[in-house]
Every structure is written in structure tokens, then in C-alpha cells.
N, C-alpha and C positions, 0 to 999 in steps of 0.2 A: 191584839194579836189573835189570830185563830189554830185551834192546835182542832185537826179530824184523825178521830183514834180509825184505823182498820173497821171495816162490816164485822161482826158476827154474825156467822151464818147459820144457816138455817137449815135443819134436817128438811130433807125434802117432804116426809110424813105428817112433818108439823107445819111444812109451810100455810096451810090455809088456817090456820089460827090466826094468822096475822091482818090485822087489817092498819092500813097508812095511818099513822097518829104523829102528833109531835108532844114533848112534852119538857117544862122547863122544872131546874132545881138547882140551886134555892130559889124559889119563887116568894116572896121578894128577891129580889137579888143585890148584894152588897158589893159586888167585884164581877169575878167569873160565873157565869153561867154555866152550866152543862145543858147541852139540846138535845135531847133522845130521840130520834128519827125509828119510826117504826116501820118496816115496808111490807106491803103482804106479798108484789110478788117483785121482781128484778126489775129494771128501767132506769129513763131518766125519771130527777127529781133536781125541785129548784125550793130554795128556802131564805123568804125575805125577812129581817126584820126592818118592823117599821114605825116611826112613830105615830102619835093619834090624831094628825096631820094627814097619813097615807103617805109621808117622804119617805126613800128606803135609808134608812142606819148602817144595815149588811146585808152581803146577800152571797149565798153558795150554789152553785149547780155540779151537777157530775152526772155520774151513773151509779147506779146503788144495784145490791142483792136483797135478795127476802130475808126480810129480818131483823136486825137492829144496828145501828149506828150513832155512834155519838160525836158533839161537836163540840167544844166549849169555847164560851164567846167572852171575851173581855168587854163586859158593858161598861167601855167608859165614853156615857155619858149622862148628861144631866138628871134627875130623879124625875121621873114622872112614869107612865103608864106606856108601854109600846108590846107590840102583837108580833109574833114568830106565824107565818105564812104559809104553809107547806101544800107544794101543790105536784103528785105524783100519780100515776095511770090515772089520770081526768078527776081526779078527787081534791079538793082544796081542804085544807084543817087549819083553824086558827086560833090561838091559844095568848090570851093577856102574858105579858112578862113586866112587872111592877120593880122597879130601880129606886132604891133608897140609896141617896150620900148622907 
């Protein structure tokens, strides 16, 4: 299942603090995931997981604001090594996410 909480948003003053990140916890991960989408400014965004293959696992699109977003992903699958994707205003960020059963 995928559970997407609401943006936080982002004072306009602070928006340029931001720049597009992803990032995962618990990394390892035992079950759920949480995916911390970081945006610097509003747009579309698209985010794949994928395994070390380059097959996609999951994958989300929408439109995002400046700021933060989180996703939590039920990894369930197999243990091995797979990379979260994130590719927002022409910036790609790709971050290992390690699955222990």
C-alpha cells in the first residue's frame, strides 16, 4: 500500500533553502519505508523505485509545492539493494534503499 501525507509548505522567504532531494528511513528497511521528497521550487515530480536490474517496483507522479513531502512505501519485497529515483525541475537524485526480511 502507499499512504502520501499532505506537502508542507514552505514559507516563501525560505523557499530557496531548498533544493530537490530524496531521502529514505529506515534505511535498511524491515517493512515500511518513509520517502522524504524535498522540493526547492513547485512543479511536476515523478519518483521510481527500482530494483538493481533498473525494473520499476513503484512509482508516483503528481505535482508537488516547495518544500517537503512524504510517502511511505510498503516494501514488500524480496531483501536485496533497490534505488528511489527522483526526478523534479530537470534534476534527477538517486538514493540506495537496502530491504532486509
Amino acid at each position: 500500500y502507499i499512504t502520501v501525507t499532505a506537502p508542507i509548505a514552505a514559507d516563501e522567504a525560505q523557499t530557496g533553502i531548498y533544493e530537490n532531494s530524496v531521502s529514505i528511513h529506515p534505511n535498511p528497511s524491515y517493512g515500511d519505508a518513509r520517502i522524504r521528497l524535498t522540493f526547492a521550487q513547485s512543479g511536476d515530480y515523478t519518483l521510481h523505485i527500482t530494483d538493481n536490474l533498473g525494473r520499476e517496483i513503484a512509482s508516483w507522479a503528481g505535482m508537488h509545492a516547495a518544500g517537503e513531502e512524504n510517502i511511505v512505501w510498503n516494501s514488500d519485497v524480496s531483501s536485496g539493494v533497490y534505488f528511489g529515483v527522483l526526478s523534479a525541475g530537470g534534476v534527477v537524485k538517486s538514493v540506495p534503499i537496502v530491504v532486509v526480511r
